[in-house]
C-alpha angles and dihedrals in degrees: 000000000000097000085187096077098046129082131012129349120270109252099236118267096268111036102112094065097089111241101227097060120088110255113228114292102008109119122287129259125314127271104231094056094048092060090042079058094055100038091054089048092051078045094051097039092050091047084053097041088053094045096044082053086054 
């Protein structure tokens, strides 16, 4: 009895790497959400320094 061609499909050989994350050696990050990043932490600092004055 051939057992390869029963049951459910192999996954292919590289599917458990996610497909969002940057592979070795590829560039890294982007640039615009890099500086989202930063504006929403300067955000977040200012909004913390105003309410600790309070």
């Amino acid at each position: 009895m051939d057992y390869s061609k029963s049951g459910a499909q192999k996954p292919a050989k590289d599917s458990h790497h996610a497909l969002d994350l940057t592979r070795r050696g590829a560039p890294k990050g982007k640039a615009a959400e890099a500086d989202k990043k930063n504006a929403l932490l300067e955000r977040m600092k200012a909004a913390a320094a105003a309410r600790k004055k309070d």
